[in-house]
DRENPA-3360 file (N, C-alpha, C; in nm, 2 decimals, always signed):
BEGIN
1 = XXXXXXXX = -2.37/+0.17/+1.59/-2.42/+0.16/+1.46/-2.32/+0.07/+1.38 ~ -2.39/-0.03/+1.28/-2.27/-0.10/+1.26/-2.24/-0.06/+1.08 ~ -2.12/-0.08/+1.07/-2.10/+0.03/+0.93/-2.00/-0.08/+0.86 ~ -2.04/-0.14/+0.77/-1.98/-0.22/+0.66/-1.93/-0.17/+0.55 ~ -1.77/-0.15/+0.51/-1.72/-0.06/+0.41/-1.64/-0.16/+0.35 ~ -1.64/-0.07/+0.18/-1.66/-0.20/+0.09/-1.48/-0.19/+0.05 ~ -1.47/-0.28/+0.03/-1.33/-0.32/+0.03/-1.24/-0.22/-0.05 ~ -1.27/-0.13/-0.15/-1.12/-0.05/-0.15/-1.12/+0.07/-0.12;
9 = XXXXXXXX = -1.21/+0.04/-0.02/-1.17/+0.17/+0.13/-1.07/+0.19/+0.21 ~ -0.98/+0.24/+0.21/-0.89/+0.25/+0.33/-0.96/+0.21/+0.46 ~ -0.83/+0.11/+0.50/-0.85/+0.08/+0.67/-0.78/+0.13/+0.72 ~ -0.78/+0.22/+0.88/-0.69/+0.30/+0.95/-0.61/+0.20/+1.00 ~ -0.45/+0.25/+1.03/-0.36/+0.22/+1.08/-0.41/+0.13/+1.21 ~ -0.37/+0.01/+1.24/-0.39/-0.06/+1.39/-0.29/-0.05/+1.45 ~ -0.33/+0.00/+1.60/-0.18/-0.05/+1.72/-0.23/-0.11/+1.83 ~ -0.26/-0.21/+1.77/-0.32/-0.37/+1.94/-0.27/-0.35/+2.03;
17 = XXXXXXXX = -0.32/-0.38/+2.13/-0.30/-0.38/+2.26/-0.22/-0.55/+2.30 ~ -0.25/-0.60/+2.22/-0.21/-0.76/+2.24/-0.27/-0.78/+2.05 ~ -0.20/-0.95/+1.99/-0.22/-0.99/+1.88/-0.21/-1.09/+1.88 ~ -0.25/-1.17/+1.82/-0.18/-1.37/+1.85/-0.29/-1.39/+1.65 ~ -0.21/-1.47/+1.59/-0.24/-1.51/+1.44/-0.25/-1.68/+1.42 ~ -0.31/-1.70/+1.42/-0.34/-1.84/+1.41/-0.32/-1.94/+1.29 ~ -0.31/-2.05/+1.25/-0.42/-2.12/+1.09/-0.47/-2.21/+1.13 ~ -0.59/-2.24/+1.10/-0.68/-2.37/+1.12/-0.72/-2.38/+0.95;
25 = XXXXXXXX = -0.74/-2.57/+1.00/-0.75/-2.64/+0.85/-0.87/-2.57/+0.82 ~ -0.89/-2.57/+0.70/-1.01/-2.52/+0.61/-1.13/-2.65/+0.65 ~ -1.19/-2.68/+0.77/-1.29/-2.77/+0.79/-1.36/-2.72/+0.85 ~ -1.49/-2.78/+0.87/-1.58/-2.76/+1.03/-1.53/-2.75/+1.16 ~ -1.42/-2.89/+1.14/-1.37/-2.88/+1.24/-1.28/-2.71/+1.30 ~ -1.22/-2.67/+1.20/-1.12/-2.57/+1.21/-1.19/-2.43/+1.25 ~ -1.28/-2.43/+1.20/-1.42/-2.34/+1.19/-1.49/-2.35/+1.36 ~ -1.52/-2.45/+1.46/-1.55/-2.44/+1.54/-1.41/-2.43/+1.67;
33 = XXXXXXXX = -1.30/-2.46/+1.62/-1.17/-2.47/+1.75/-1.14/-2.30/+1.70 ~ -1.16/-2.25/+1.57/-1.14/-2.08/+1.55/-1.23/-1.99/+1.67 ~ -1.35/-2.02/+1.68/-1.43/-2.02/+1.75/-1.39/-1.98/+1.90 ~ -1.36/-2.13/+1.95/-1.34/-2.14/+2.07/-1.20/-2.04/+2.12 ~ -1.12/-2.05/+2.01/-0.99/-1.98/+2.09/-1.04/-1.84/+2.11 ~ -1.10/-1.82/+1.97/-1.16/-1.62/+1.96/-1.16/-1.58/+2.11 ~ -1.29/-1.71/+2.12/-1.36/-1.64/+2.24/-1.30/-1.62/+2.37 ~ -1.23/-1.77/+2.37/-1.16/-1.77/+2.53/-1.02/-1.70/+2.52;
41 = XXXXXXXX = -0.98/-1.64/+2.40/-0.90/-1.51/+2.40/-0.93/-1.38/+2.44 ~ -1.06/-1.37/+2.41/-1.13/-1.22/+2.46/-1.16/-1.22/+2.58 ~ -1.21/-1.35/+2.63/-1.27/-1.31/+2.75/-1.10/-1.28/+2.85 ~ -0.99/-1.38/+2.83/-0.88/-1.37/+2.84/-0.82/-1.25/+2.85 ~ -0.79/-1.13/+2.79/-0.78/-1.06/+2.75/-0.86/-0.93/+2.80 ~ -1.00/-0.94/+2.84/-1.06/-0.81/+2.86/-1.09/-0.82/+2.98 ~ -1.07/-0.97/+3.05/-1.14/-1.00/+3.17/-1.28/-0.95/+3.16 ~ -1.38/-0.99/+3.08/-1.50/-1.02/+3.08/-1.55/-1.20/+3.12;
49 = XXXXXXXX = -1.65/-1.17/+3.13/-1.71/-1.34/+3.17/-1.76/-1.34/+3.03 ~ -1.71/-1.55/+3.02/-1.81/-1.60/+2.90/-1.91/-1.53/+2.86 ~ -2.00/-1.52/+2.93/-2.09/-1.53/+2.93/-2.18/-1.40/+2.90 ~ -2.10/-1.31/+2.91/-2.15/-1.16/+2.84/-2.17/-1.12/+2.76 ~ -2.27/-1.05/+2.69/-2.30/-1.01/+2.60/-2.18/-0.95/+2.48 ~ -2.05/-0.92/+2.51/-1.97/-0.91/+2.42/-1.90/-1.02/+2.39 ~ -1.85/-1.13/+2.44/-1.80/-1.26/+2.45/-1.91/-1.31/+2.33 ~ -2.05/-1.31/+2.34/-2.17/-1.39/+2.29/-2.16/-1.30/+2.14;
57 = XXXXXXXX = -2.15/-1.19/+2.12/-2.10/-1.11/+2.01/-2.02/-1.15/+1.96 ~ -1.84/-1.16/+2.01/-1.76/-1.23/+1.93/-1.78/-1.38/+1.90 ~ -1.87/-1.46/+1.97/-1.89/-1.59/+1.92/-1.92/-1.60/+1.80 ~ -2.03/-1.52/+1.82/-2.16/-1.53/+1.65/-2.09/-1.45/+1.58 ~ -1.99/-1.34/+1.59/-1.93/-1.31/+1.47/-1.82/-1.38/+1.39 ~ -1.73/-1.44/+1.49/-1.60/-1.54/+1.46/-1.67/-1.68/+1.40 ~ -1.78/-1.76/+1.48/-1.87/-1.80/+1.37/-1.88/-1.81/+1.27 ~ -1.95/-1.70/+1.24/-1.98/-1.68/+1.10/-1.86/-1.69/+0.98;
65 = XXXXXXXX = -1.78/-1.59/+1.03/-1.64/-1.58/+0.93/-1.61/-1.67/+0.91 ~ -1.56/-1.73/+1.04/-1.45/-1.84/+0.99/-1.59/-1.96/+0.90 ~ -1.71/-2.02/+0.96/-1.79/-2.07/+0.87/-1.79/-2.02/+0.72 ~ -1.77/-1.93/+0.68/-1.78/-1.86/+0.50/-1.62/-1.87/+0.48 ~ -1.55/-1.89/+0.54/-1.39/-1.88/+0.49/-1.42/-2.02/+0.47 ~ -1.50/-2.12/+0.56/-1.42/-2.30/+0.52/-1.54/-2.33/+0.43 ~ -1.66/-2.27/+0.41/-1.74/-2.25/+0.33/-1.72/-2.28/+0.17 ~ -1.73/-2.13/+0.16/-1.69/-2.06/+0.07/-1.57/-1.99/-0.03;
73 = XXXXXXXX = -1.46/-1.99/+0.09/-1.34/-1.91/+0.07/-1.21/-1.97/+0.05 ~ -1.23/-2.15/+0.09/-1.12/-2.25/+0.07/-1.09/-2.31/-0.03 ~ -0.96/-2.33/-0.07/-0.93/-2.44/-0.15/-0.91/-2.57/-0.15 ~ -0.95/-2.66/-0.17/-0.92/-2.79/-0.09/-0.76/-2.79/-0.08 ~ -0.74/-2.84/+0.08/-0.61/-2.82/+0.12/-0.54/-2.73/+0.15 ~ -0.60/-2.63/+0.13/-0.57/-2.49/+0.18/-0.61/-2.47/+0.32 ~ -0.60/-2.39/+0.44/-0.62/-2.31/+0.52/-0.65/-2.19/+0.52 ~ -0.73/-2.16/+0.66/-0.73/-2.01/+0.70/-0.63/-1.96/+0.78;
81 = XXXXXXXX = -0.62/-1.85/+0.77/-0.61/-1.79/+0.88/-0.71/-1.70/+0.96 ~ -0.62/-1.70/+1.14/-0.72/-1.59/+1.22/-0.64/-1.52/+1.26 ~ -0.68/-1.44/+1.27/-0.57/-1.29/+1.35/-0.65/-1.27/+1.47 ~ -0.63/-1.22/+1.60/-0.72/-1.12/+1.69/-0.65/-1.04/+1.73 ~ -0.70/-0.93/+1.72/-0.62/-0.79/+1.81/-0.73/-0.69/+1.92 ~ -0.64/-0.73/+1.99/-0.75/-0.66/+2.15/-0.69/-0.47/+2.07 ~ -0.77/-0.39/+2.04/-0.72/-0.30/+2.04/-0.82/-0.22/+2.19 ~ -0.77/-0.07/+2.23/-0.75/-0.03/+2.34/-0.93/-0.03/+2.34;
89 = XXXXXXXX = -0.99/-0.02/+2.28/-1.19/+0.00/+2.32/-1.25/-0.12/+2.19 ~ -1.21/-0.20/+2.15/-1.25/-0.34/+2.05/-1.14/-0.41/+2.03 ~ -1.26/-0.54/+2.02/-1.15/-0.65/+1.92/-1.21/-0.70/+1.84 ~ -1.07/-0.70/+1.71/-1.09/-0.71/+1.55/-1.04/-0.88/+1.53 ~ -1.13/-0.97/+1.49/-1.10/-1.04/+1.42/-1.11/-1.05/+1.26 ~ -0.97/-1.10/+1.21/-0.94/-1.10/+1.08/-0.99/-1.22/+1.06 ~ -1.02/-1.25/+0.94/-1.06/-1.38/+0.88/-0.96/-1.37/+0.73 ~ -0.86/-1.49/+0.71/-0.82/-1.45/+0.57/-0.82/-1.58/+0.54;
97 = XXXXXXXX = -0.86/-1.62/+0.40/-0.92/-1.72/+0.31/-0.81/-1.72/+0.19 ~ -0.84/-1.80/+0.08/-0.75/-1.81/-0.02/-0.85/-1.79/-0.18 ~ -0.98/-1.75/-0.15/-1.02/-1.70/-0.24/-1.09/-1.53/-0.29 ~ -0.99/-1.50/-0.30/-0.99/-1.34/-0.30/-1.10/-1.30/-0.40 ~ -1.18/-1.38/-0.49/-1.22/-1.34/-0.59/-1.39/-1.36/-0.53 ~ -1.38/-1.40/-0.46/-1.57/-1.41/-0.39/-1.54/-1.33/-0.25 ~ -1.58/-1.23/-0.30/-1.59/-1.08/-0.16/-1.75/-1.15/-0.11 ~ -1.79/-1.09/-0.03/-1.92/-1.11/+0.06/-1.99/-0.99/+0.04;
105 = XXXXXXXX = -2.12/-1.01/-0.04/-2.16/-0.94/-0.09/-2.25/-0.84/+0.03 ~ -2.31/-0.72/-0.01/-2.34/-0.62/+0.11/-2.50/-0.73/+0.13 ~ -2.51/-0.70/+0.24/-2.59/-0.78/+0.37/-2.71/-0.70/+0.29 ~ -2.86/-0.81/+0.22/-2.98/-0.79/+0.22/-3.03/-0.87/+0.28 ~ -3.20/-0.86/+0.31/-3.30/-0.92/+0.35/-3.27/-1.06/+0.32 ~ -3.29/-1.16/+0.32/-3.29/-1.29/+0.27/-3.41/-1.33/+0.22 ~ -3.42/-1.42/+0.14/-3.51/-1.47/+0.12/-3.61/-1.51/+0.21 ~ -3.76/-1.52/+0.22/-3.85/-1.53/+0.33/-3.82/-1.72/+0.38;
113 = XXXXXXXX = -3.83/-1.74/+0.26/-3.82/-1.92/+0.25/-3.72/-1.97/+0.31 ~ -3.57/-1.89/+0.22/-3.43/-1.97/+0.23/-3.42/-2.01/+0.37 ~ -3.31/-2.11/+0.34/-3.25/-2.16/+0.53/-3.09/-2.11/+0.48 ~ -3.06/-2.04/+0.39/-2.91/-2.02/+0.42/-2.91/-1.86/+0.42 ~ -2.83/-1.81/+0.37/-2.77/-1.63/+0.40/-2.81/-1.56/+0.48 ~ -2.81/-1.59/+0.59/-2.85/-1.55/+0.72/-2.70/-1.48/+0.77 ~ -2.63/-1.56/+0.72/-2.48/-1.55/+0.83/-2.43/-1.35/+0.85 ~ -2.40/-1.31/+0.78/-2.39/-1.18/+0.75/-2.46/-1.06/+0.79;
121 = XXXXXXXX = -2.56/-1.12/+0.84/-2.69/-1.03/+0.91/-2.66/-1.04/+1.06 ~ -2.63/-1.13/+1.10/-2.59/-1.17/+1.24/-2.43/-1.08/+1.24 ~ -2.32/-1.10/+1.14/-2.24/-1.00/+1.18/-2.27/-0.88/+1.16 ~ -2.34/-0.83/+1.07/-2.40/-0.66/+1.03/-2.46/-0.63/+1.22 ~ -2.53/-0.73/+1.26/-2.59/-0.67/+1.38/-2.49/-0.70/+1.51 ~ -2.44/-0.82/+1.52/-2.34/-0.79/+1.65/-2.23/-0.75/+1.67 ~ -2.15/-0.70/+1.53/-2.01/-0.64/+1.50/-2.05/-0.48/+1.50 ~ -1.96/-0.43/+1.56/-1.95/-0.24/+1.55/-1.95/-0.20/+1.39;
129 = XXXXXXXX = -1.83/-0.28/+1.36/-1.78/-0.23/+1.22/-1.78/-0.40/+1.15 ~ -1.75/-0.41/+0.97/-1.67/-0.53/+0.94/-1.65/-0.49/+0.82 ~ -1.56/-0.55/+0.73/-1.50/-0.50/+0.63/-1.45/-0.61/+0.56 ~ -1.41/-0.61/+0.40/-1.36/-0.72/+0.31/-1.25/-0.64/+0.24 ~ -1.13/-0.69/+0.25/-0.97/-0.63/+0.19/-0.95/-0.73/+0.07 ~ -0.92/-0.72/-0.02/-0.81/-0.81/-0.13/-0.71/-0.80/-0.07 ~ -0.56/-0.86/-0.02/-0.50/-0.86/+0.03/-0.41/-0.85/-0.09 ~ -0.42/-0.98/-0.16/-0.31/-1.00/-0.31/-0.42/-1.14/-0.37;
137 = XXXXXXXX = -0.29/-1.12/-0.48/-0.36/-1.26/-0.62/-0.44/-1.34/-0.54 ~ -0.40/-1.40/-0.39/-0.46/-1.54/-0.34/-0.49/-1.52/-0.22 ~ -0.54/-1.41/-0.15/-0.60/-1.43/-0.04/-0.68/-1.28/-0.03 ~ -0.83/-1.34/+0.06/-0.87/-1.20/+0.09/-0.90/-1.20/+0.28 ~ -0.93/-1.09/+0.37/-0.92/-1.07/+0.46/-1.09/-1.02/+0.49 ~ -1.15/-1.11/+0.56/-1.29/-1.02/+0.63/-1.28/-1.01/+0.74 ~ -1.31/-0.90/+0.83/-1.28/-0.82/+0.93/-1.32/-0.81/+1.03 ~ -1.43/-0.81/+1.12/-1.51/-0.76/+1.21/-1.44/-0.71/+1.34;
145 = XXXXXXXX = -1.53/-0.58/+1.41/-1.47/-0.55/+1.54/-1.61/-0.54/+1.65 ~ -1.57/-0.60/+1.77/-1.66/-0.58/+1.86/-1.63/-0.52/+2.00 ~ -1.73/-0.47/+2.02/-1.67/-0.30/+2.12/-1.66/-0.40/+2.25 ~ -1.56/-0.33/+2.37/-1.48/-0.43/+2.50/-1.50/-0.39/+2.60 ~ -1.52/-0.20/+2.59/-1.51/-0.16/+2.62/-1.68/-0.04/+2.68 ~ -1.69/+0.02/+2.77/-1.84/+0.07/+2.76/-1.80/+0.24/+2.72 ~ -1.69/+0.31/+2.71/-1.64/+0.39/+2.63/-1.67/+0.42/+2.45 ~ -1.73/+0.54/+2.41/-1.72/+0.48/+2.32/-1.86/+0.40/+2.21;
153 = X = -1.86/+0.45/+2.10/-1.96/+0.35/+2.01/-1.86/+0.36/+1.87;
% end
């Protein structure tokens, strides 16, 4: 079940199993090489195939984020960052942006018409959990975790 909690909720303590922190420029470009490492880190990592249904999870979720960080969340000439942490039954990718003051608002229906706010519905559904931190004055952190393991929901 996927449970979206609103940012000044405590998040529990992490102890990864593995971590690696990245920055990609705040572009499309940065937005799709974020992407590619996520993924061929996980599959790296958990020894799953590309091609599995959790690998295809982290795609569309890493996706998305990092798309609304170079979106939405950059300053011109700013960057992101990415964090991933294999913890022991998921992995969490961090998304942190430099505009702390546009959180991601909770995931409704979209418009029947629109072609855009879709993005968030796709993490509500292929992420376990996801979450939005203020970090400080200039950066905020969006979260998602996706299960690695068949242990566990």
């Amino acid at each position: 079940m996927t449970h979206h909690q609103l940012a000044d909720e405590p998040t529990p303590t992490l102890t990864p199993v593995r971590h690696l922190t990245l920055r990609f420029s705040g572009t499309r470009r940065g937005a799709r090489l974020a992407r590619r490492l996520a993924v061929q880190q996980f599959t790296e990592w958990t020894s799953l195939p590309y091609d599995s249904d959790q690998a295809r999870a982290v795609a569309l979720v890493i996706a998305e984020l990092a798309s609304n960080a170079v979106r939405h969340g950059t300053v011109p000439g700013r960057d992101f960052r990415l964090a991933l942490l294999l913890l022991p039954d998921r992995y969490r990718i961090e998304v942190t942006d430099t505009r702390p003051e546009r959180l991601p608002s909770r995931v409704t229906t979209p418009p029947v018409d629109g072609t855009a706010g879709r993005g968030l519905l796709l993490v509500e559904a292929y992420a376990d959990r996801w979450a939005c931190k203020v970090c400080d004055a200039y950066t905020k952190t969006v979260w998602a975790e996706v299960q690695h393991s068949t242990t566990g929901a």
